[in-house]
C-alpha positions in Angstrom: -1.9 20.9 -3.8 -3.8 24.6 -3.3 -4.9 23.7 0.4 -7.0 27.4 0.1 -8.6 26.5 -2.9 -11.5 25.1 -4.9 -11.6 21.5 -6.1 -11.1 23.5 -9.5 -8.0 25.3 -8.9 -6.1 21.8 -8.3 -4.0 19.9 -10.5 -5.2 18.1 -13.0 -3.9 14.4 -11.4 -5.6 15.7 -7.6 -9.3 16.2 -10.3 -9.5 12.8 -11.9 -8.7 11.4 -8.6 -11.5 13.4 -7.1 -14.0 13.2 -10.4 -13.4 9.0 -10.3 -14.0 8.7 -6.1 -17.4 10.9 -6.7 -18.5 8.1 -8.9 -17.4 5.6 -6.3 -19.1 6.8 -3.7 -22.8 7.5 -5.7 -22.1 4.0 -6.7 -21.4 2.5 -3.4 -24.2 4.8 -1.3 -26.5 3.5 -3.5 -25.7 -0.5 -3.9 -24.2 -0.9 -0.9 -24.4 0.9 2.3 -25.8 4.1 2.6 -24.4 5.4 6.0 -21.1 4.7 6.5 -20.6 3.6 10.0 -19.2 6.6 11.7 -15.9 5.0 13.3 -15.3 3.7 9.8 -15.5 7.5 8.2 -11.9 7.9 7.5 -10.8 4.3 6.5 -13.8 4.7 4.2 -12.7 8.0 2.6 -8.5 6.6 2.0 -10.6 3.1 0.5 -12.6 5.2 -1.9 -9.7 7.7 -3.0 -7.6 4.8 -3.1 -10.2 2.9 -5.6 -10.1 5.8 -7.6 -6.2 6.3 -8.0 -5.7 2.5 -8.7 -7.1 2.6 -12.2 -5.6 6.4 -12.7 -2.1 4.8 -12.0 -1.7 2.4 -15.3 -2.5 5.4 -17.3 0.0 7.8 -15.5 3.0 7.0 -13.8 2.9 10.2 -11.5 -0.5 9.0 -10.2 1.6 6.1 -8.4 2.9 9.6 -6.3 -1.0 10.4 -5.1 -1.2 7.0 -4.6 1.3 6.9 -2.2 0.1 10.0 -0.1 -3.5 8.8 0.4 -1.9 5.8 2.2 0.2 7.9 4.4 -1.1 11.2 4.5 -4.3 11.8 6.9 -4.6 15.6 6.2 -4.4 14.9 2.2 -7.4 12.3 3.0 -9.3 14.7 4.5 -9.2 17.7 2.3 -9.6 15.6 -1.3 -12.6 13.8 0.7 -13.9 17.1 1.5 -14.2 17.7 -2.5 -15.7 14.7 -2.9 -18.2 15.6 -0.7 -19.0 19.2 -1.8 -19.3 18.1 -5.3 -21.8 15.1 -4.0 -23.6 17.4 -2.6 -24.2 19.9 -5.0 -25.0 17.2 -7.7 -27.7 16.7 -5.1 -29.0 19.5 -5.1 -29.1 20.3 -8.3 -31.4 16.7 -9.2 -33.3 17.7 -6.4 -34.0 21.0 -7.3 
């Protein structure tokens, strides 16, 4: 993982991961609850990355190693969530705009 870089400098395992929880959460923000209780944030974030990988993991074998760092890795959470987020964001824009 390229902690200094841009969602498209990763791996290609780290951007289906990514491109899969963005659909998650459009999906979820829409059907389901659109603000995320605050204390929830984080646990919210591993659930949706996790969702994503699950499916990922019967293709690919070395998705089962992702896998296994969402669960355990807060800092790995927390900069793939903050991809998720940017790319959100800027698919909000641009239907906005």
């Amino acid at each position: 993982m390229n902690n200094h870089g841009a969602l498209r400098v990763q791996n290609l395992y780290l951007r289906m991961v990514c491109r899969d929880a963005i659909k998650i959460v459009e999906k979820t923000l829409v059907t389901e609850h659109a603000w995320p209780e605050l204390h929830r944030a984080a646990a919210y974030k591993r659930q949706v990355l996790l969702d994503a990988v699950k499916p990922l993991v019967g293709r690919d074998k070395l998705y089962k190693d992702v896998q296994k760092r969402i669960t355990r890795d807060d800092d790995f959470v927390k900069v793939i969530s903050k991809w998720v987020r940017i790319s959100i964001n800027m698919t909000i824009r641009l239907r906005c705009c």
